[in-house]
C-alpha positions in Angstrom: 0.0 0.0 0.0 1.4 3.5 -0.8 2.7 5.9 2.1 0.0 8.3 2.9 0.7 12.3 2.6 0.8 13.4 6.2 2.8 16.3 5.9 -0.6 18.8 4.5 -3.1 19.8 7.0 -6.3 18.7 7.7 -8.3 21.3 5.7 -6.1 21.4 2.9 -6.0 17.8 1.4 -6.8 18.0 -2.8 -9.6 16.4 -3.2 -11.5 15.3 -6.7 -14.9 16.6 -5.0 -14.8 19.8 -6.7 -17.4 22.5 -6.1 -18.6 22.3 -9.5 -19.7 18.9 -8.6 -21.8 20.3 -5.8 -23.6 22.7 -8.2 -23.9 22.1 -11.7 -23.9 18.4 -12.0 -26.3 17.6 -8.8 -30.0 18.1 -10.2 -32.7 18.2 -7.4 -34.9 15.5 -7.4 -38.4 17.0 -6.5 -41.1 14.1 -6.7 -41.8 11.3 -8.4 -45.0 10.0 -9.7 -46.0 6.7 -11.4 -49.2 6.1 -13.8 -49.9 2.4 -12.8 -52.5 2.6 -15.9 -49.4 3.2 -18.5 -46.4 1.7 -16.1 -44.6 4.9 -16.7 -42.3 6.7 -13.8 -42.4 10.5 -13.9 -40.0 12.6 -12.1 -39.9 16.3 -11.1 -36.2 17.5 -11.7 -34.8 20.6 -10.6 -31.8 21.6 -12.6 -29.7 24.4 -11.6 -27.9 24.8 -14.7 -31.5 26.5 -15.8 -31.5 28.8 -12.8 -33.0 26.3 -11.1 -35.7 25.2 -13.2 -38.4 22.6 -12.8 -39.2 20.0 -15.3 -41.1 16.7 -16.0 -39.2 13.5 -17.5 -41.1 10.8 -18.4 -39.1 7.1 -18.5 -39.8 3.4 -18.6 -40.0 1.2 -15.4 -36.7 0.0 -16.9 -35.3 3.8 -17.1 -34.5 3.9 -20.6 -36.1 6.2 -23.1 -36.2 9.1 -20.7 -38.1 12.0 -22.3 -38.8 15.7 -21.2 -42.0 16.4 -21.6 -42.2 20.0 -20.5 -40.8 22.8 -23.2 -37.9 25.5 -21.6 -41.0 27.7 -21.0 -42.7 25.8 -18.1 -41.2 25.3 -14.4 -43.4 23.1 -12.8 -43.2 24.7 -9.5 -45.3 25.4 -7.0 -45.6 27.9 -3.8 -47.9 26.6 -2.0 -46.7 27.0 1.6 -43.7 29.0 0.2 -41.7 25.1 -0.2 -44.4 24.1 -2.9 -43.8 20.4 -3.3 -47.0 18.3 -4.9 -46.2 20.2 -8.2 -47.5 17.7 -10.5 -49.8 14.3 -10.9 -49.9 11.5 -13.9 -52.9 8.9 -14.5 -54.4 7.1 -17.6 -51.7 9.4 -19.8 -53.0 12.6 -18.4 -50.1 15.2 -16.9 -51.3 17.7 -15.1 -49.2 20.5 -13.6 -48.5 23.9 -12.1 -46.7 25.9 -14.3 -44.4 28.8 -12.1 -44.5 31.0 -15.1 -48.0 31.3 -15.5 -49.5 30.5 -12.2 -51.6 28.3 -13.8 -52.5 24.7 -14.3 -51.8 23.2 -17.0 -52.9 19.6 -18.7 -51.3 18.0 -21.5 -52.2 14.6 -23.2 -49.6 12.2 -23.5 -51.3 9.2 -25.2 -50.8 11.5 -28.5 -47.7 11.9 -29.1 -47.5 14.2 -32.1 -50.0 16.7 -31.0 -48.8 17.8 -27.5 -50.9 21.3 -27.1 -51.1 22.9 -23.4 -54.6 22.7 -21.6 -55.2 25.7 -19.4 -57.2 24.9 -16.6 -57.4 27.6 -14.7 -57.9 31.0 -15.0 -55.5 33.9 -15.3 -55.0 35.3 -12.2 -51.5 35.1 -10.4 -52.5 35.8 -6.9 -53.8 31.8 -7.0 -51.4 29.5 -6.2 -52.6 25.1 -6.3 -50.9 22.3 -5.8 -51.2 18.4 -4.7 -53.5 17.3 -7.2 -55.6 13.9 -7.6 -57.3 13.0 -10.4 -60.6 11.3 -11.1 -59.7 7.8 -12.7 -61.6 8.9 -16.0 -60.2 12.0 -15.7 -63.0 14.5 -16.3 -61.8 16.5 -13.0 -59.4 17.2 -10.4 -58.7 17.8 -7.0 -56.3 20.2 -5.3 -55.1 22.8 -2.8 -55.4 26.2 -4.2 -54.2 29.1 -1.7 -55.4 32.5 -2.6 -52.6 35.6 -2.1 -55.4 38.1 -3.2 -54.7 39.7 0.3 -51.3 38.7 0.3 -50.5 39.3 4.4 -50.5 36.0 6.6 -53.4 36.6 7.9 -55.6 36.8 4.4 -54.0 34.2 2.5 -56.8 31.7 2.0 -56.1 28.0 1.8 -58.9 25.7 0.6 -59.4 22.4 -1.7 -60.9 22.9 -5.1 -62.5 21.2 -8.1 -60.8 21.6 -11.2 -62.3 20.4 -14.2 -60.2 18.7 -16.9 -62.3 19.8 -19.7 -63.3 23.4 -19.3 -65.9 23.5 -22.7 -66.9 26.6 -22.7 -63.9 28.3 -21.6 -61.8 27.8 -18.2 -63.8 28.9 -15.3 -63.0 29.2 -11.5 -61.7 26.3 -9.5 -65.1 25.0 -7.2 -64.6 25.4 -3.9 -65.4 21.9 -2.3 -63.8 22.4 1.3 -62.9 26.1 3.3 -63.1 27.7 6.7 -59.4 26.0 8.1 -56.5 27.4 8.0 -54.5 24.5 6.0 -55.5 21.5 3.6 -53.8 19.2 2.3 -53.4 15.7 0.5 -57.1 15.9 -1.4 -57.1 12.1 -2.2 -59.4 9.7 -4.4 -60.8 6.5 -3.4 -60.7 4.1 -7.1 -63.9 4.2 -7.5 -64.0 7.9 -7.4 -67.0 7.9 -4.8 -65.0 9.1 -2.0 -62.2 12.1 -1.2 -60.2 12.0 2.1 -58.0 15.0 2.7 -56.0 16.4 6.2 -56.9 19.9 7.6 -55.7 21.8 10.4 -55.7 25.5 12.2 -53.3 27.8 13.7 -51.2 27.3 15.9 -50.4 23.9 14.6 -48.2 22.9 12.2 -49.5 19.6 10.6 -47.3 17.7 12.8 -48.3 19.2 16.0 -52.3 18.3 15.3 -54.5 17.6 12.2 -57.5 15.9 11.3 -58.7 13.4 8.4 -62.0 13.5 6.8 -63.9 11.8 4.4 -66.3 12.9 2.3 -69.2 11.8 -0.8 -68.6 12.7 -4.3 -70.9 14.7 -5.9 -71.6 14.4 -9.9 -70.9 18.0 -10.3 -67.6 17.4 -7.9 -68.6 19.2 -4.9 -69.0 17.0 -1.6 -71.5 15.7 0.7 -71.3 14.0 4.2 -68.2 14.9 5.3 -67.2 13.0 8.1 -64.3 13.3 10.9 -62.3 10.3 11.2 -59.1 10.9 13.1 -56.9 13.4 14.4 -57.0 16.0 17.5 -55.7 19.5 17.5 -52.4 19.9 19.8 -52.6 16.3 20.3 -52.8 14.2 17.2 -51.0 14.2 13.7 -52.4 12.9 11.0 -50.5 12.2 7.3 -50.9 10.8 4.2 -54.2 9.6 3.6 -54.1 7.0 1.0 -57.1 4.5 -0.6 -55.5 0.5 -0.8 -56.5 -1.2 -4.0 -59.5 -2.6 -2.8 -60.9 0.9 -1.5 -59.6 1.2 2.0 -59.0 4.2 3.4 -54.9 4.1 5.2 -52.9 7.1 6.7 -50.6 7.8 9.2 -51.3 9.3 12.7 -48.6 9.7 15.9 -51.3 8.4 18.7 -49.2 6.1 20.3 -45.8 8.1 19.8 -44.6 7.5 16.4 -46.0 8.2 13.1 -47.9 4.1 12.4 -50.0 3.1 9.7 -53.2 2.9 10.3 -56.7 1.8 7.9 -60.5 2.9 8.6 -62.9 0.5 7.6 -66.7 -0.8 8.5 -66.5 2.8 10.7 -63.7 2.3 12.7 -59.8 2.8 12.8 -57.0 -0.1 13.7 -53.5 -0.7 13.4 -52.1 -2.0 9.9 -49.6 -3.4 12.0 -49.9 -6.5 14.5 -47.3 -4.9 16.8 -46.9 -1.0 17.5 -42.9 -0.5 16.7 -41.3 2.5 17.4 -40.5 3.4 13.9 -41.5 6.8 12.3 -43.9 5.9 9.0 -43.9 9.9 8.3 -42.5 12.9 8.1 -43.2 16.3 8.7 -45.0 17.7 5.8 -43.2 20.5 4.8 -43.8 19.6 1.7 -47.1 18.6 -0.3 -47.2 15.0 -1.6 -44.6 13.0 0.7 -45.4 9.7 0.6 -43.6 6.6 2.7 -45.6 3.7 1.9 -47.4 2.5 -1.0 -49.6 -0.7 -1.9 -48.5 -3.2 -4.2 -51.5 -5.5 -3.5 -54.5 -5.2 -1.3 -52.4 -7.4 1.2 -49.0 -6.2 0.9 -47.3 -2.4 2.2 -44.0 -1.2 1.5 -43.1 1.3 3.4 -40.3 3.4 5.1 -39.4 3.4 8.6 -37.5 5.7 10.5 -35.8 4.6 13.8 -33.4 7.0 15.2 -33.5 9.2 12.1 -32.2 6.4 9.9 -34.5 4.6 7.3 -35.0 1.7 6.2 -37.4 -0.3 3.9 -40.2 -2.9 5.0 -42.9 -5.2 4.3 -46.2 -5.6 5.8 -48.4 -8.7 5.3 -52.1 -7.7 5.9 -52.7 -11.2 4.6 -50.7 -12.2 7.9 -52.3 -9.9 10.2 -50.2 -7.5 9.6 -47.0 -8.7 10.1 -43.3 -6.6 9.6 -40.3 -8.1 7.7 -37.5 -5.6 7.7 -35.8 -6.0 3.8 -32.2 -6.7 4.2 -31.6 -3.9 1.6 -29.1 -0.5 2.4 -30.8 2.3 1.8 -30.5 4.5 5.0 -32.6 7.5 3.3 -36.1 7.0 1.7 -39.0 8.9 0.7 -41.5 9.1 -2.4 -42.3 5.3 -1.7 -45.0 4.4 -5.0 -45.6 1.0 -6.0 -45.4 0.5 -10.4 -47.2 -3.1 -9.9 -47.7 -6.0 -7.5 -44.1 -7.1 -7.6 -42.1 -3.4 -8.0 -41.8 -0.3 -6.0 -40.0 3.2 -7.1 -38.9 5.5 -4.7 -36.2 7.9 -4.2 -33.1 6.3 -2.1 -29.8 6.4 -0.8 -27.2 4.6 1.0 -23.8 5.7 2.8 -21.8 5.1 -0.3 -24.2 6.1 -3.3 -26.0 8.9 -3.9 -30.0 10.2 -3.9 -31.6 8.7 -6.8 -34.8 7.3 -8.3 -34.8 3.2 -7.4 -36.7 0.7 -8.8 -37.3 -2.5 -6.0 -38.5 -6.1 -7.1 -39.8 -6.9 -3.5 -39.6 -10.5 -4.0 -36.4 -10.9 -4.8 -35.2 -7.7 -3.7 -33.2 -6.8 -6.5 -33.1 -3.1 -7.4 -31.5 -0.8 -10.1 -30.7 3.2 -10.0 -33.2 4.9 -12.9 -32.1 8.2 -12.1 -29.3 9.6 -10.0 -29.1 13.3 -8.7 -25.2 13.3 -9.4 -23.9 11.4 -12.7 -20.7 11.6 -11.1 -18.8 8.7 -10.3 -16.5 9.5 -6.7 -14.2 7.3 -6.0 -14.6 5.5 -2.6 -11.8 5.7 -1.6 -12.7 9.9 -1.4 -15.7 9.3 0.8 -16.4 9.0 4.4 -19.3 7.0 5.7 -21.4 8.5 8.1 -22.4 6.6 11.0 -24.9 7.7 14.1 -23.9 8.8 17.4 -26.0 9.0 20.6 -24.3 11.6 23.1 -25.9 12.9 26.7 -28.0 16.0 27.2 -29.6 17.5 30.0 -32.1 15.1 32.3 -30.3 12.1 31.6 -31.3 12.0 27.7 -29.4 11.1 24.4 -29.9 13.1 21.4 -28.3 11.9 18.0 -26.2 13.0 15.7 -24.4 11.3 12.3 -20.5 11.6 12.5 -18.4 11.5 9.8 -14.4 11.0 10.3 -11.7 12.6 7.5 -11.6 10.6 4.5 -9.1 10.7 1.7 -7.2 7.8 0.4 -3.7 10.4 -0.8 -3.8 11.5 3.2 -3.9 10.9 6.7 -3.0 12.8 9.9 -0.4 13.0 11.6 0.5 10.9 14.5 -1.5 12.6 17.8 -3.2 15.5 14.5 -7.0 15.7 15.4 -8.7 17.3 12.8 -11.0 20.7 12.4 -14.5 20.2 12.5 -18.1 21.4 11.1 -21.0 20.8 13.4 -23.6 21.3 11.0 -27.3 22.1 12.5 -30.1 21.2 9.6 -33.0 23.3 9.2 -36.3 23.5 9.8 -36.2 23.1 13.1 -38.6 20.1 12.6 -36.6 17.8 10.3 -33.8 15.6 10.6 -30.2 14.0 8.5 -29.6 10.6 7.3 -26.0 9.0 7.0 -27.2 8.9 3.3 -23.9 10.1 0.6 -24.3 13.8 0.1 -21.7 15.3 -1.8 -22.0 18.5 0.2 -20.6 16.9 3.2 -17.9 15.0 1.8 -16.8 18.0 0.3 -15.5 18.3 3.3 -14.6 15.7 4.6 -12.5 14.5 2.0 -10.7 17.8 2.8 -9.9 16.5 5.7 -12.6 18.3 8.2 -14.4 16.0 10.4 -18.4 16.3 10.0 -20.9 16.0 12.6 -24.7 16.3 11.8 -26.7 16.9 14.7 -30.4 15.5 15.3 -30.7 17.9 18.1 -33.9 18.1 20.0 -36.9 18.8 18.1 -36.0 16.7 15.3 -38.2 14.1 12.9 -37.2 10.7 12.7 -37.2 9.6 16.6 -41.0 9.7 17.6 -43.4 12.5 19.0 -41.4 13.1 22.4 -38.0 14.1 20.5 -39.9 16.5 18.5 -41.6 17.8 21.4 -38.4 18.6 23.6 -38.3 21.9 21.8 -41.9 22.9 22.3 -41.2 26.5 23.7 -37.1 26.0 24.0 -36.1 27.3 20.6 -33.3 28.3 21.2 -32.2 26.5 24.1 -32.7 22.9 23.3 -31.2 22.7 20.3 -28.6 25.4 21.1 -27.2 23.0 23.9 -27.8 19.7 22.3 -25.6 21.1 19.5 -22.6 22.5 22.0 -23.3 19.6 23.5 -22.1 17.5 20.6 -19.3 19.1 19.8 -17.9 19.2 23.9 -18.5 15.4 22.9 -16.8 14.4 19.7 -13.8 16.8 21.3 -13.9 15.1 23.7 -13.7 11.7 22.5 -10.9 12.6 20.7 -12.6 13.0 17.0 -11.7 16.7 16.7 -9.7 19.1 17.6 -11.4 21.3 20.3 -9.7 24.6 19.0 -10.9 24.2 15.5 -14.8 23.8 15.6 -16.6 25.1 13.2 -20.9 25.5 12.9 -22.9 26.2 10.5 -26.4 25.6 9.3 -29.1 27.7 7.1 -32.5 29.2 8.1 -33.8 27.5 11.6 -30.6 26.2 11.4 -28.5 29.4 10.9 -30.7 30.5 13.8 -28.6 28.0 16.0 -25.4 29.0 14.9 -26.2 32.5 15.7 -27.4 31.8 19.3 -24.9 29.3 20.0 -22.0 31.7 19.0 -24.1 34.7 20.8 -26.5 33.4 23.6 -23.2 30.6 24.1 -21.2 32.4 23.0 -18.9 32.4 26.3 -18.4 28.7 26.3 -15.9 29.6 23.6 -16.8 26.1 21.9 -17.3 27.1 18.3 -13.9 29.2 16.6 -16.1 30.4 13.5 -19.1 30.0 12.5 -21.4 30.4 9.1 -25.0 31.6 9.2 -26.8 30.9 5.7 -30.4 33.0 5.5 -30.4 32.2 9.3 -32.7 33.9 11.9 -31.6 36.5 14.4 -34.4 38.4 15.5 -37.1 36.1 16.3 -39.9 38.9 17.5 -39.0 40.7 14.3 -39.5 37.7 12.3 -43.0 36.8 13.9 -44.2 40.2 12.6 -42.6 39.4 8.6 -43.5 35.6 7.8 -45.6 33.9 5.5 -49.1 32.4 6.6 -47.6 28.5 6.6 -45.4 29.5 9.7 -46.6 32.7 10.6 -48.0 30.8 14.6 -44.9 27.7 13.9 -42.9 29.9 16.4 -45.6 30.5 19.1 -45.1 27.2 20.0 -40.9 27.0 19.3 -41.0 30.1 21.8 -43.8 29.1 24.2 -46.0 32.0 23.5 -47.4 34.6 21.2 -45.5 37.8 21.7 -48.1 39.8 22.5 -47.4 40.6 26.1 -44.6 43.1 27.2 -43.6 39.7 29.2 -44.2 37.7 26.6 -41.8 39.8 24.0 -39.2 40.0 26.4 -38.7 36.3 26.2 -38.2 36.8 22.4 -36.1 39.3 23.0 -34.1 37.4 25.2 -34.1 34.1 22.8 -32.6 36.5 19.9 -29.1 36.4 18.8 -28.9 40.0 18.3 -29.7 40.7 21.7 -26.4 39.1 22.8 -24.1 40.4 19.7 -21.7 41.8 22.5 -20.9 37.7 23.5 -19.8 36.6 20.5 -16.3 35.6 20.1 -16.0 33.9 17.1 -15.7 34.7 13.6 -18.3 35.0 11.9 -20.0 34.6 8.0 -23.4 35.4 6.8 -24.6 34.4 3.6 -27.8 35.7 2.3 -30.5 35.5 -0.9 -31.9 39.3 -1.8 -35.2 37.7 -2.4 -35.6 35.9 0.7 -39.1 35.9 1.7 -38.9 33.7 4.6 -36.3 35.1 6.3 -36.0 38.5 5.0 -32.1 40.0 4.6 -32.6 43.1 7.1 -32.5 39.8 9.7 -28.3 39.5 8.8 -28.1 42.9 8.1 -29.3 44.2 11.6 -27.1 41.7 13.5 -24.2 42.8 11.8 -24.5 46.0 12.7 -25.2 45.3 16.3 -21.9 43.1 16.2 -19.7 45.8 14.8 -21.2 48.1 17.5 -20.6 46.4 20.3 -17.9 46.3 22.8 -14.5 45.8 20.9 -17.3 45.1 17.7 -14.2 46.3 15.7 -11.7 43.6 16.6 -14.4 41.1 15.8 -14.5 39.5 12.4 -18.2 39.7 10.7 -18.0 38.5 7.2 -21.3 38.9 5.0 -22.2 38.5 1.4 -26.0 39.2 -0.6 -26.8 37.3 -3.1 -28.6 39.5 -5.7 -31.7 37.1 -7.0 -31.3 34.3 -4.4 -34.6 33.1 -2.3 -34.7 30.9 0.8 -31.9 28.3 -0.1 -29.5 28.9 -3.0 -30.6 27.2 -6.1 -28.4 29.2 -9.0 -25.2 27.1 -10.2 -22.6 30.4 -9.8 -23.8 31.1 -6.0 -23.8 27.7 -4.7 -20.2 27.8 -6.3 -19.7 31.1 -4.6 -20.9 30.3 -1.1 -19.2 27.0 -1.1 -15.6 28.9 -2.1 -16.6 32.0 0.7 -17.0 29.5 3.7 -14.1 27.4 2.4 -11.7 30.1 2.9 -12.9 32.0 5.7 -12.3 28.1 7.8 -8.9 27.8 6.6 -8.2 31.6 7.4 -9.7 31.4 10.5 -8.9 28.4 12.6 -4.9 28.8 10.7 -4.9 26.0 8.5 -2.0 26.6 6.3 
């Protein structure tokens, strides 16, 4: 074997993981869709080499003849909720979709192949957003959630479903309102038979993880509904997920009443357990975006679905023939979601593992054979470049564990030297209520094949570990997960994985809130050396006052209360990081979108200036950089490039790495 390098420093290592890799090449991998009439797969890319473009691509269950089936003029996009997802649907040859451009829904036939003329469903009027759509199974109509900005303050933004008809004779006419009065709805779905539509609903203050309820409802020849009936779901107490009709007509979904998201089917009036044993695996997640979906029928008696334990997943197969019975698939994906079956031996989802990237799989479930259709990189990285991420439990307050995936320095040309710890990113995911899988992401071994260790906190609040984990941040925003994530790194320094004087943090949005507090509100533990805000939050009262309707009441529960109380607002005041600028001691790098409408850029510019003004603010290093265009999360080519390169070299200068 050949000598390793160990005379470069961790941090400098060459590595083939270039940072053109991380933003041309990678294409986003929105949703995927299957028409079980045609036994075509249908996938929503997101390519960032066409400023971050959506399109439709059409394929065999084999993967070959891939076809895009939108022209450069349509982004099938939605905004919904602000994060859209639920863009698009396919059945009996029929694509319907929202096109960004227009703000309209559009149809097109694919069973005729030369004649491929737009439908326009709805009418012109921009202020109407719609997404997650159903179809009828002879497509004459559809279902969907249309949100109206006509009023555009949280507040007046109306969310409601709607009846779409696929053949407007006559000329396109408003969407029917079918369902109105709640807040939220979401996930309109169609029983086969076309009799029945079950959909989720919820109010402010919840988030649709915090409580929600299922109905079901009658169908109405005209399409509007009858005998809508309550079937599960409490505000505060229950959430409910992914309704879903089995072959035969049953009505499943997912609801958290014992704990963890289970499955769960109504029939003959009441609601049981698809599962003979409760398990303590998560069968959702939280539905930031429309149209998630981790389970699908291939028969009446068989489920595949995705289970998280511990914010890993992994596949599995339940027998309703046998009661209901689990078998775990010996397979390694580690990272699953868009679960939808293509017959009654094949499933398609989108997968990873630890060593291959995020990409479209099809599963035989029989023999459990499976083959990449799609892959979100084309890019082939050598192994012996990557570093496999593997979980971590370490000790919190009250005698708990939280999680975290930690990923050691990897890079076959080098090693360290003997007694070298290396630099490390603690990197704090968004949100807050989400989570990280030790699935391959080419953002991370970036890095690591650099030589940085990696550590990926679950802190409290995250998905993937069951109600009471989320929970532990209801009203400790910014404390919880503040500490869990100091915690971590106190812990991997201290198990020898890193070297304490070079820890870095970062994280974007809820998670660019964290490295603010912990290098403000913490900021006299000294843990952190740098750290790198992307579109993160520092004032949280200022933010409750400028959000969009979708989380505009999220934080009233983060924070514990509504600010509207001198008391109240002082404990936002308190639980903001530019209230605390004067404690920071580390350097510090903001990166920011113009067009940011979730978390607006006055939120780093105002910290930045209470940083520079405060006690010895001119000694203290404040980096920050707008990018002119940029939303919510960088999607253009040149700026992911850009921020990559920025962060890069204000570590190295930083922590000394030369």
């Amino acid at each position: 074997e050949e000598m390793k390098d160990t005379s470069v420093a961790a941090g400098r290592w060459k590595s083939p993981i270039g940072r053109s890799l991380i933003s041309g090449q990678t294409i986003g991998i929105r949703e995927t869709c299957v028409d079980r009439t045609n036994k075509k797969i249908y996938i929503a890319e997101r390519r960032p080499w066409e400023s971050g473009r959506t399109t439709i691509i059409q394929m065999d269950p084999n993967g070959q003849n891939a076809t895009e089936l939108l022209e450069p003029k349509h982004d099938a996009r939605t905004t919904v909720h602000e994060y859209g997802g639920g863009s698009f649907s396919v059945h009996r040859d029929k694509l319907v979709f929202n096109d960004a451009n227009s703000s309209r829904v559009l149809l097109l036939d694919l069973s005729d192949e030369k004649n491929r003329d737009y439908i326009v469903l709805t009418p012109d009027n921009a202020k109407w957003r719609y997404a997650d759509f159903t179809m009828s199974d002879n497509c004459d109509g559809l279902y969907c959630v249309m949100e109206d900005h006509t009023l555009d303050t949280p507040s007046t933004v109306v969310n409601q479903l709607v009846y779409v008809s696929l053949n407007p004779s006559g000329g396109v006419k408003d969407p029917i309102v079918v369902a109105s009065g709640n807040d939220f709805y979401s996930a309109p779905r169609l029983s086969p038979d076309g009799k029945k539509l079950a959909w989720v609903t919820w109010n402010h203050p919840d988030m649709s993880w915090s409580g929600s309820e299922l109905f079901l409802a009658d169908v109405e020849k005209d399409g509007t509904l009858e005998n809508v009936t309550k079937i599960a779901g409490e505000a505060g107490k229950e959430s409910i997920s992914q309704p879903s009709f089995s072959p035969n007509g049953e009505l499943t979904f997912t609801s958290d009443r014992t704990g963890y998201w289970q499955l769960y089917r109504y029939a003959n009036d009441s609601v049981s357990p698809l599962l003979s044993t409760p398990t303590k695996g998560e069968y959702s997640i939280p539905d930031w975006r429309f149209n998630n979906s981790a389970y699908a029928f291939t028969s009446p008696d068989k489920v595949i679905a995705v289970s998280a334990e511990l914010g890993v997943d992994s596949i599995v197969k339940i027998h309703l023939e046998d009661g209901g019975r689990l078998e775990t698939l010996n397979l390694p994906f580690v990272d699953v979601s868009y679960m939808r079956s293509l017959d009654e031996s094949k499933v398609v989802f989108q997968g990873g593992t630890r060593t291959q990237f995020l990409g479209i799989y099809l599963l035989d479930i029989n023999t459990l054979e499976f083959k990449v259709l799609k892959k979100i990189s084309n890019t082939e990285v050598d192994e012996g470049y990557l570093s496999e991420g593997r979980p971590i439990k370490f000790p919190v307050e009250n005698g708990l564990e939280s999680t975290a995936i930690f990923y050691p320095p990897s890079n076959k040309d080098y090693e360290l030297g003997d007694n070298v710890k290396p630099p490390c990113i603690v990197h704090c995911h968004g949100g807050p209520t989400s989570h990280v899988t030790p699935v391959l992401d080419i953002s991370i071994q970036y890095w690591t094949s650099r030589g940085f260790a990696y550590a990926d906190v679950n802190y409290g609040g995250s998905s993937g570990h069951g109600r009471e984990y989320r929970e532990r941040l209801n009203g400790t925003w910014g404390i919880v997960d503040v500490r869990d994530t100091v915690l971590c790194a106190k812990f991997i320094a201290a198990s020898g994985l890193a070297d304490s004087s070079k820890i870095c943090i970062t994280g974007g949005s809820a998670g660019g809130f964290v490295v603010l507090a912990a290098l403000t509100i913490s900021g006299k533990e000294n843990v952190f050396a740098a750290g790198t805000s992307l579109y993160g939050v520092s004032d949280i009262l200022a933010l409750a006052d400028d959000t969009h309707k979708f989380e505009s009441k999220y934080m009233f529960n983060l924070v514990g209360c509504p600010p509207d109380s001198e008391e109240n607002r002082k404990i936002y005041i308190d639980r903001s990081p530019i209230n605390h600028a004067d404690n920071i001691t580390a350097a510090i790098l903001l990166l920011q979108g113009s067009e940011d409408r979730v978390v607006p850029p006055n939120q780093s510019e105002l910290i930045i200036s209470k940083i520079k003004g405060s006690k010895d603010g001119d000694k203290k290093r404040v980096d920050y950089h707008l990018f002119e265009g940029e939303g919510h999360g960088f999607r253009m080519a040149k700026y992911v490039e850009e921020a990559l390169r920025l962060e890069e070299e204000f570590y190295l200068d930083v922590l000394n790495i030369n």
